[in-house]
C-alpha positions in Angstrom: -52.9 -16.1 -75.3 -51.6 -15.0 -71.8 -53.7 -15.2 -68.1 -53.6 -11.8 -67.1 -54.7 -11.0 -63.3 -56.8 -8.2 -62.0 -57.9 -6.6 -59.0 -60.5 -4.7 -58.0 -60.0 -1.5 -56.1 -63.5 -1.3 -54.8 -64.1 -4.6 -53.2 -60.7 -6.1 -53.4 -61.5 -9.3 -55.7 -59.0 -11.0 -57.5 -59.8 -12.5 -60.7 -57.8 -14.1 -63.8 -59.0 -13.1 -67.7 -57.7 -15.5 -70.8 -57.7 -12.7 -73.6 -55.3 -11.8 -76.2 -52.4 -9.5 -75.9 -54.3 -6.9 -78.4 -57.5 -7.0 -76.2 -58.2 -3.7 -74.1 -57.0 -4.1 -70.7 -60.4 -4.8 -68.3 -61.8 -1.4 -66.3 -64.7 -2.6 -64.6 -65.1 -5.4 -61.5 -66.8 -9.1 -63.2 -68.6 -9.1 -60.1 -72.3 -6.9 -61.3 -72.9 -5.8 -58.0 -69.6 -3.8 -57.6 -68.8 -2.3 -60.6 -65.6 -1.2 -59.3 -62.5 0.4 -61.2 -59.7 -2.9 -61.8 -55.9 -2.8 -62.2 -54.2 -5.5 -63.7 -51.2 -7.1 -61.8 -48.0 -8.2 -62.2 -47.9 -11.7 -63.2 -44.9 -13.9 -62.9 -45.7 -15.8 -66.7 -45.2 -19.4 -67.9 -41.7 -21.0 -67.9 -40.5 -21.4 -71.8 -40.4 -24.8 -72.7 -37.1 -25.6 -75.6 -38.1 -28.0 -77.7 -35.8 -30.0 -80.4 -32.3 -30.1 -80.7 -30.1 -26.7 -80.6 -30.3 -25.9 -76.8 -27.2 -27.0 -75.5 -24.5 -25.1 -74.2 -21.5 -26.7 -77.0 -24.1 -25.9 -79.7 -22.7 -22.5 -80.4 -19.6 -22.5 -79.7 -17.1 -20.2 -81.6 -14.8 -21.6 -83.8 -11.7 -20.4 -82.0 -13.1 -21.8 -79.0 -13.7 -25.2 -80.4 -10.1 -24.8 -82.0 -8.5 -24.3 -78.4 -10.6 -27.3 -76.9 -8.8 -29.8 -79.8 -5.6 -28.0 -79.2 -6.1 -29.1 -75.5 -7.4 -32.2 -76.4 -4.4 -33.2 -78.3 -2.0 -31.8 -75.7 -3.2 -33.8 -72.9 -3.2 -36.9 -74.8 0.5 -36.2 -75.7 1.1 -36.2 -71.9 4.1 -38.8 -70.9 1.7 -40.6 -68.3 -1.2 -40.7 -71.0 1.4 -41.9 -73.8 2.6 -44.7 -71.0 -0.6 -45.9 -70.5 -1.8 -46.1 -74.1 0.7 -47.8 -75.0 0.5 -50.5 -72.2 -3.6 -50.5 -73.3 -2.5 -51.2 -77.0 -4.5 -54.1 -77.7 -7.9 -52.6 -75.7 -10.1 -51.1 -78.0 -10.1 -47.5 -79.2 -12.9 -46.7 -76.7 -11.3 -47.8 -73.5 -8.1 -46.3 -74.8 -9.9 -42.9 -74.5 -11.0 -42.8 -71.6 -8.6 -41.0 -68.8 -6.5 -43.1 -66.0 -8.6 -44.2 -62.8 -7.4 -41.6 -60.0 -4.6 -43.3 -57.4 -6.1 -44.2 -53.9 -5.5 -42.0 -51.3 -2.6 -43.0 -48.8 -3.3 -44.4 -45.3 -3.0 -41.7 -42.8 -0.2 -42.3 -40.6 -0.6 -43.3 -37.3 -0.1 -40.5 -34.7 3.3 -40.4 -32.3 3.0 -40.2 -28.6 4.9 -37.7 -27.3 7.4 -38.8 -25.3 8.1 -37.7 -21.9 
């Protein structure tokens, strides 16, 4: 059952109801002594919460998309530097032959010429 927020015209109170979506919307102020017309407010609502398993992005994938993701699986491992590599990390495991080639280190920056005069 949603919070719903009023607000009365009269006096200017702002108050919060818990009542069920099929209950009448409020008319009158809670305060006795007003007794003033309300109007309910915009409300900004409760995050939703996903629970269980289902709710990540891969999950529903299309088959021809899953299809080209293999394909490109399969061609990148075909690569000549991947095939060099695996086949230099034959006796590793399965596992570390998987995973893809550290990244080279980035060359020294040479050092800057005078100019000469």
């Amino acid at each position: 059952m949603p919070t719903y927020e009023y607000q009365c015209e009269k006096c200017g109170k702002t108050f919060e109801v818990f009542q069920s979506m099929k209950d009448e919307r409020l008319t009158t102020c809670q305060d006795a002594a007003c007794g003033g017309k309300v109007r309910r407010l915009l409300g900004t609502g409760a995050g939703i919460i996903f629970k269980g398993s289902g709710f990540y992005s891969t999950d529903y994938r299309s088959s021809g998309y899953k299809e080209a993701a293999r394909k490109d699986s399969q061609s990148s491992s075909s690569s000549p530097s991947s095939s060099a590599s695996s086949s230099s990390a034959s006796s590793s495991s399965s596992s570390e032959a998987s995973k893809p080639a550290a990244p080279s280190a980035p060359s020294a920056p040479s050092a800057p010429s005078k100019p000469s005069q």
